[in-house]
Wavefront OBJ file of the C-alpha trace (Angstrom):
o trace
v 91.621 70.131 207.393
v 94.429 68.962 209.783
v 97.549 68.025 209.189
v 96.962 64.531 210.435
v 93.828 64.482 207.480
v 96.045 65.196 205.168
v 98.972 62.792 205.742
v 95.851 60.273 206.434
v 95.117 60.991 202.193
v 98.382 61.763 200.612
v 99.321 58.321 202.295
v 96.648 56.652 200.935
v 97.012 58.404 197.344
v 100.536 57.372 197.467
v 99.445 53.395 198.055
v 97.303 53.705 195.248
v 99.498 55.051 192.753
v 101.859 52.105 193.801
v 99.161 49.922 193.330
v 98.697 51.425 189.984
v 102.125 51.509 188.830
v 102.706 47.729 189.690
v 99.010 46.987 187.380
v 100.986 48.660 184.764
v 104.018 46.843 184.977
v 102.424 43.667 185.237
v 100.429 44.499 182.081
v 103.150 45.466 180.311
v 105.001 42.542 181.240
v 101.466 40.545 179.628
v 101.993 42.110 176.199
v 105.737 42.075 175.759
v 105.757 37.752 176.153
v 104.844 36.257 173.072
v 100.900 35.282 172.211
v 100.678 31.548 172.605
v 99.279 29.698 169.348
v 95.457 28.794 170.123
v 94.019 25.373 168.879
v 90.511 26.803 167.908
v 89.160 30.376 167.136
v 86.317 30.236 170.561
v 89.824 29.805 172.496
v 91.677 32.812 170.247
v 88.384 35.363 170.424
v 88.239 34.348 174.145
v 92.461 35.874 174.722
v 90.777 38.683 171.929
v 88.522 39.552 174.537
v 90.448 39.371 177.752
v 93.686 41.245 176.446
v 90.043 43.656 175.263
v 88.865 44.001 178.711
v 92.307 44.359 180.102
v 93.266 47.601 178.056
v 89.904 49.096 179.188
v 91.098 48.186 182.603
v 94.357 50.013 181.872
v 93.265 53.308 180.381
v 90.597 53.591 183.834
v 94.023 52.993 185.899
v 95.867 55.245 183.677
v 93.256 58.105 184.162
v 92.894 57.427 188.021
v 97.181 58.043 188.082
v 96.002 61.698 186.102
v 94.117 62.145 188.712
v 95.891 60.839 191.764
v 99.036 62.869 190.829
v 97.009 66.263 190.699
v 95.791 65.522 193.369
v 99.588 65.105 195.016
v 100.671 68.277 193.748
v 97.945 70.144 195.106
v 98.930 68.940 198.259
v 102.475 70.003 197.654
v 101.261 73.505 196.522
v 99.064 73.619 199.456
v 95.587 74.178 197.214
v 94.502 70.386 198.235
v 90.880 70.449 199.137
v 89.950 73.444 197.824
v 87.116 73.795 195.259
v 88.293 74.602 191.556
v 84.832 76.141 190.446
v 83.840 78.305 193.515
v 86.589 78.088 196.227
v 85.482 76.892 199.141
v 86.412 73.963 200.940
v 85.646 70.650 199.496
v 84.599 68.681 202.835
v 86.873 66.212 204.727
v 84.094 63.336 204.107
v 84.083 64.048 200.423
v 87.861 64.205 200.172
v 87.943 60.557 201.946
v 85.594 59.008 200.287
v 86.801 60.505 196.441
v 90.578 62.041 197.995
v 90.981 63.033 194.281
v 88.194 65.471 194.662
v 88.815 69.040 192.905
v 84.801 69.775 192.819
v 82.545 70.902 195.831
v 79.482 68.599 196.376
v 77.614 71.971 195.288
v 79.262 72.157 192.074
v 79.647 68.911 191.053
v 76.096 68.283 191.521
v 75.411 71.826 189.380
v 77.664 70.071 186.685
v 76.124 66.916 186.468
v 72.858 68.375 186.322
v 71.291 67.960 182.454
v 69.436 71.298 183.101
v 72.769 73.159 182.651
v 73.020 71.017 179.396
v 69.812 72.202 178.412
v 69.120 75.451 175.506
l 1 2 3 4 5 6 7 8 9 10 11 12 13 14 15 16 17 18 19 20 21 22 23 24 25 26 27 28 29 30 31 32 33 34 35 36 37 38 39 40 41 42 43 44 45 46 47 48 49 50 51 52 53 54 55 56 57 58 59 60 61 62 63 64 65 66 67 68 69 70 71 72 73 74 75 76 77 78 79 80 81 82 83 84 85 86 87 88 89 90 91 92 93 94 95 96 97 98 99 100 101 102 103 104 105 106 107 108 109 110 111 112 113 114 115 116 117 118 119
């Protein structure tokens, strides 16, 4: 992978993070004002179910950031792109289109398969 690749991705990890961090702090910012007073219960399980959707929202951003920052310090360490399970090189099209990556196409396709879950 060249140097240029690489900037290319950590760049782009780094905007998403931001992009991440800011969700949080806006969400945060949600639940800390107070919970207006609702004049029926459709309108109070309708708020139930937003604020509902908007932690699920929240714990997939929170897991992408997991992800996004191992990612960063593999680049740091210089092990970005670099299989975990058998050690080859990931692929520069797999590591733009998912630059979180740590699987092979090879292996993640041997862990997803349910014949491995099988016996």
């Amino acid at each position: 992978m060249s140097g240029t690749d690489l900037r290319t991705i950590k760049a782009f990890l780094l905007e998403q993070k931001g992009s991440i961090l800011n969700k949080n702090n806006e969400f945060k910012s949600e639940q800390s004002s107070e919970r207006s007073h609702f004049s029926d219960e459709a309108e109070a399980a309708s708020e139930d179910f937003s604020l509902s959707i908007s932690i699920h929202l929240h714990e997939r951003d929170r897991k992408a950031l997991f992800e996004i920052e191992r990612a960063l310090g593999k680049i740091e360490a210089g092990g970005y792109g670099e299989c975990e399970s058998c050690g080859d090189d990931i692929g520069l099209k797999r590591l733009q289109a998912r630059p979180f990556a740590h699987l092979c196409v090879q292996c993640k396709e041997e862990q997803e398969d349910p014949r491995n879950y099988m016996n």
